[in-house]
C-alpha positions, -999 to +999 in steps of 0.1 A: -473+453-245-510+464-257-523+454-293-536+481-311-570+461-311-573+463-274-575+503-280-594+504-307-630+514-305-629+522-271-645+554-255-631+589-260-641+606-228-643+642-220-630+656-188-663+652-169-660+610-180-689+614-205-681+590-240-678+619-266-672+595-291-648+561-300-611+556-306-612+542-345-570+552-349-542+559-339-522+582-358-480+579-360-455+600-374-429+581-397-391+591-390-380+617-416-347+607-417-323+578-436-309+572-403-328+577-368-305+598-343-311+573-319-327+539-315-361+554-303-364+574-329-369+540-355-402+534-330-429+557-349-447+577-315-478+579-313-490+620-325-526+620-318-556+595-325-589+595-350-621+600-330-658+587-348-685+613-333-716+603-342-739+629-354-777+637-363-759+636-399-744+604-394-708+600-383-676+618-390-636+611-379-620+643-367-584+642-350-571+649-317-535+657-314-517+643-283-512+674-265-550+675-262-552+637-245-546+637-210-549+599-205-547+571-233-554+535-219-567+503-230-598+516-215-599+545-241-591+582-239-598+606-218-594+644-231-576+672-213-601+696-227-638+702-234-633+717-271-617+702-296-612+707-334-644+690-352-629+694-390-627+662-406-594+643-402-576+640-432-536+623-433-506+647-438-476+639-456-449+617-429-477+607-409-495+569-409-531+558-394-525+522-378-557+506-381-566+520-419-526+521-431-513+488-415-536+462-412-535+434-437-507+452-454-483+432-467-448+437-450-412+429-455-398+407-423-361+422-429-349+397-403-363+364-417-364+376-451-402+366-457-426+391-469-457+384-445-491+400-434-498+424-408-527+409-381-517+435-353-497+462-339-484+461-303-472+499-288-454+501-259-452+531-235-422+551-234-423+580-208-455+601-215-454+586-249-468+559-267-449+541-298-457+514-322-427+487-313-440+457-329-457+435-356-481+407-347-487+385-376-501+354-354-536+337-372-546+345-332-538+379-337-563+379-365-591+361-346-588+391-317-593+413-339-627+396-359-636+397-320-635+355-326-615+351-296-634+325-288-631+300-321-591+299-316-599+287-279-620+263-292-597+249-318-571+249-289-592+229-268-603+204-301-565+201-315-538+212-290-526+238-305-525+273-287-542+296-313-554+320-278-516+322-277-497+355-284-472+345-310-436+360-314-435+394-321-415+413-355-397+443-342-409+478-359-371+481-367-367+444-391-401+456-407-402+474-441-435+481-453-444+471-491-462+497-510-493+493-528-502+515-557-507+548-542-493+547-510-459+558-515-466+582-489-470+559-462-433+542-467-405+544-443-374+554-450-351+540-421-351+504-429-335+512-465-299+510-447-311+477-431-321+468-472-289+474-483-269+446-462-292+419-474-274+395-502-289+400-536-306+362-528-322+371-503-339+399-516-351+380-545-366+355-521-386+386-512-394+404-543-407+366-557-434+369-524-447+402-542-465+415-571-445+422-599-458+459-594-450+453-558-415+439-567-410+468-593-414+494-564-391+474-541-362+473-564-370+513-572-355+517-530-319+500-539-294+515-553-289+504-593-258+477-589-280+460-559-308+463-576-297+446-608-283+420-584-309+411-571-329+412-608-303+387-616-312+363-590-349+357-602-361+332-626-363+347-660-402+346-663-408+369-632-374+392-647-399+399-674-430+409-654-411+431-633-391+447-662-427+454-678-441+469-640-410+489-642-404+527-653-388+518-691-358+539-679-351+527-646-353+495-660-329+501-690-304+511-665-305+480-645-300+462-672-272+481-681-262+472-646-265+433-654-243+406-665-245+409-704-258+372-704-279+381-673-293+412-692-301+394-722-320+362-707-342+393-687-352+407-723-357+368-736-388+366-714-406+400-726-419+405-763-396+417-791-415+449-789-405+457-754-370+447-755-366+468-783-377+496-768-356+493-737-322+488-758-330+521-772-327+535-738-296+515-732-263+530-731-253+520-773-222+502-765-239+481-738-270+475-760-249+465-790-232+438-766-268+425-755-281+428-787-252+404-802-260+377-770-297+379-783-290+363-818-279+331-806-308+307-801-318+306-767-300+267-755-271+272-774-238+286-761-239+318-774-276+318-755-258+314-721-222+326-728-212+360-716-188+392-727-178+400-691-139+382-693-105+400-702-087+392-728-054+408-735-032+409-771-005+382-770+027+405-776+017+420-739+038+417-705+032+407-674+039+438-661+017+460-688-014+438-675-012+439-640-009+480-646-041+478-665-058+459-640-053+483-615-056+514-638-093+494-646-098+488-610-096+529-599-114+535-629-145+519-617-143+529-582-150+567-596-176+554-617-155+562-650-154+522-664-166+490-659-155+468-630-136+441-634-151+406-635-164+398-599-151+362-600-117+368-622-097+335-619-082+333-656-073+359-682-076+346-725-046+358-745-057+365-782-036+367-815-058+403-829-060+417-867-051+449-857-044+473-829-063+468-795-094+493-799-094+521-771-122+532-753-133+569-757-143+588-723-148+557-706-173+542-729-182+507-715-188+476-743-162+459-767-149+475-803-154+457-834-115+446-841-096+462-869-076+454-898-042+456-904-010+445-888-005+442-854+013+470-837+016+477-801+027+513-802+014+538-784-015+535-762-028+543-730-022+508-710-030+481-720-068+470-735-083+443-715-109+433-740-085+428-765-104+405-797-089+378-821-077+340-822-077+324-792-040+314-785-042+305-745-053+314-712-031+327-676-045+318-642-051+349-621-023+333-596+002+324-623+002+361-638+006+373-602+033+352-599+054+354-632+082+374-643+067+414-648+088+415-677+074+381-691+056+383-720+022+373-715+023+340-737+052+330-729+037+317-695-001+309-714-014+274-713-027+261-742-067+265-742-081+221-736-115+227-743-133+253-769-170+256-781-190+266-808-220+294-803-243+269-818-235+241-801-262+226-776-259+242-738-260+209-721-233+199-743-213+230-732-221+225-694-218+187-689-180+197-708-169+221-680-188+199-653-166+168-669-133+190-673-136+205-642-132+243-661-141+273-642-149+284-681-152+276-710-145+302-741-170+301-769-152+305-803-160+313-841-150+296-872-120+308-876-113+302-835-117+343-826-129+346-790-161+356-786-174+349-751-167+325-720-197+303-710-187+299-671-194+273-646-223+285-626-242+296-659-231+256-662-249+249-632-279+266-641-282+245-672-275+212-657-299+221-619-338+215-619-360+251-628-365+255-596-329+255-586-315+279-607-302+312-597-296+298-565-263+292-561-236+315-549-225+331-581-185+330-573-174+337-609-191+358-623 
């Protein structure tokens, strides 16, 4: 296959073989749909190509469109006609110039999740038609084109190693261009589908390659639960620059998106200012619930602990919860509640003050517990954020398991291990990494359960910096 180098600058011929003037581009049209019909159709074809005519006035770039080429070679062009169109060339919308719109533009290898630099383009022929297939982003690839063919020859001769050597190609299809400030033009669309597979890990591998602008734009082509994934998944510091890159609503909904712990070490890392501004813009139940998580000091355990748990009143049965946690689960597969914990492997029973508040039109967040006696009348299912003393905690197996009709304490273990908000977060995590706890719940004074500190947050507070956020998170 041909490097777009080998093309470029090469003569543009009219049909009597006299040079006209020189090949400078090539010019591509981008797919216009999510999905390409057909494999083909994710290989950009080549629609026409720039042409520099030189004039008494200096030069100018005009374009040719492809049904006025009659022959296009590594030698250069050769035109099926004597007149062509000498307007100046200017780039429509869902086309792309290869030699001006691709080189040195930073690029996202989708197959070995790297973001890397773009050297040269290699087209292949298909039928009459010419498409860009592949990425070269080989340090000879660079030296071909600075026409310094000759200095990687020479380091291959003085060290070994083969710089003269074409280097193994990215395929068009695993590439996903970056864009730069302006250029939103110039962005595919296809590989969004290939974006969306990725695991949230690896996609903060390759928004931490990136601007934070850069990143910011990235995230902007994931849907918002991926997105906030992936947010989730980068050290807190760069969380902060891209929150800042990003537009103050799109970013307020990610966070809404996040882990309440998750959400509130993002808006930690930006000034008091900015994270005030973007709770405004939160939903108000979900900002209150991040807002309470932000006036713990930062290494204690209300710093790392999280509201994402469910608790249920003590008087409850089996049966009642199980309901609700299917009644919870179709909820949020219409988009009408949150979903359940990802890693649910224990559920807290609590002794409340009063009834178990009720959400209104699927409001997401926890209500402030209220006074009076306890009585479970009616209601619509059972609550699974249910507030008060701590009296126990049911395995996720054991409540499948039990009698429906059991009440919910009677098959409750008692609860080993409890903490404090202030206590120190090392204390906390070298407790659940001693007690071998998939959590541990964080409780008041007076022992009412306010949040779970669980064991990967553990993790990240016992790992090195520059392991953190890069475990598998299986429980939250």
């Amino acid at each position: 296959m041909p490097a777009l180098t080998e093309f470029l600058d090469k003569p543009v011929r009219d049909p009597n073989g006299e040079a006209v003037a020189a090949l400078h581009d090539l010019v591509v049209r981008l797919p216009q749909i999510e999905m390409p019909a057909n494999a083909m159709d994710t290989y950009p074809p080549v629609i026409g190509l720039v042409a520099r005519v030189k004039g008494p006035r200096g030069s100018r770039d005009i374009f040719i469109p492809w049904e006025e080429i009659k022959s296009l070679t590594t030698e250069g062009a050769e035109l099926a006609t004597q007149q062509v169109n000498m307007r100046r060339f200017q780039r429509r919308d869902g086309e792309m110039v290869l030699r001006e719109g691709l080189f040195d533009r930073q690029v996202v290898d989708l197959e070995g999740r790297r973001v890397v630099r773009i050297n040269d383009l290699d087209l292949a022929r298909r039928g009459e038609q010419w498409r860009l297939v592949a990425v070269d982003i080989s340090p000879s690839a660079l030296l071909r084109r600075m026409g310094w063919a000759r200095v990687g020859q020479a380091v291959t001769a003085a060290f070994g190693r083969d710089f003269a050597r074409k280097a193994p190609l990215i395929d068009w299809s695993q590439v996903a261009p970056v864009a730069n400030e302006g250029e939103g033009a110039l962005r595919l669309r296809v590989p969004r589908a290939r974006l969306e597979v990725m695991r949230p890990a690896d996609l903060a591998r390759l928004v931490e390659q990136l601007t934070p602008q850069q990143g910011a734009k990235f995230l902007d082509d994931l849907d918002e639960a991926r997105a906030a994934d992936t947010l989730e998944e980068l050290e807190d510091e760069q969380q902060g620059q891209i929150l800042r890159a990003m537009d103050p609503e799109r970013a307020a909904d990610l966070l809404e998106e996040m882990e309440p712990d998750e959400a509130t070490d993002a808006l930690q890392s930006i000034t008091m200012e900015e994270a005030e501004d973007l709770l405004k813009r939160m939903d108000r139940e979900e900002a209150n619930e991040v807002q309470e998580l932000l006036g713990w000091p930062e290494d204690s355990a209300g710093g790392i602990m999280t509201t994402d748990y469910i608790s249920v009143p003590e008087w409850a049965t089996v049966e009642e919860i199980v309901e609700a946690l299917r009644a919870r689960a179709k909820a949020a597969a219409s988009d009408l509640e949150d979903p359940l914990p990802e890693g649910l492997m224990e559920i807290f029973v609590v002794r409340g003050e009063g009834p178990t508040p009720v959400r209104v039109n699927g409001l997401k967040g926890r209500s402030r517990p209220r006074t009076g006696p306890v009585v479970p009348a009616v209601h619509p299912g059972i609550q699974l954020e249910a507030e008060g003393k701590l009296e126990g905690r049911v395995s996720l197996r054991d409540l499948l398991l039990a009698d429906p009709s059991a009440r919910i304490m009677d098959i409750a273990h008692p609860v080993p291990q409890v903490a404090h908000p202030l206590d120190n977060e090392r204390d906390v995590a070298h407790t659940i990494a001693d007690d071998d706890l998939l959590a541990l719940p964080v409780v008041d004074d007076q022992g009412a359960l306010l949040g779970i500190v669980t064991v990967d947050d553990a993790i990240d507070v016992i790992l090195p910096t520059a392991w953190k956020k890069r475990i598998p998170r299986l429980f939250h």
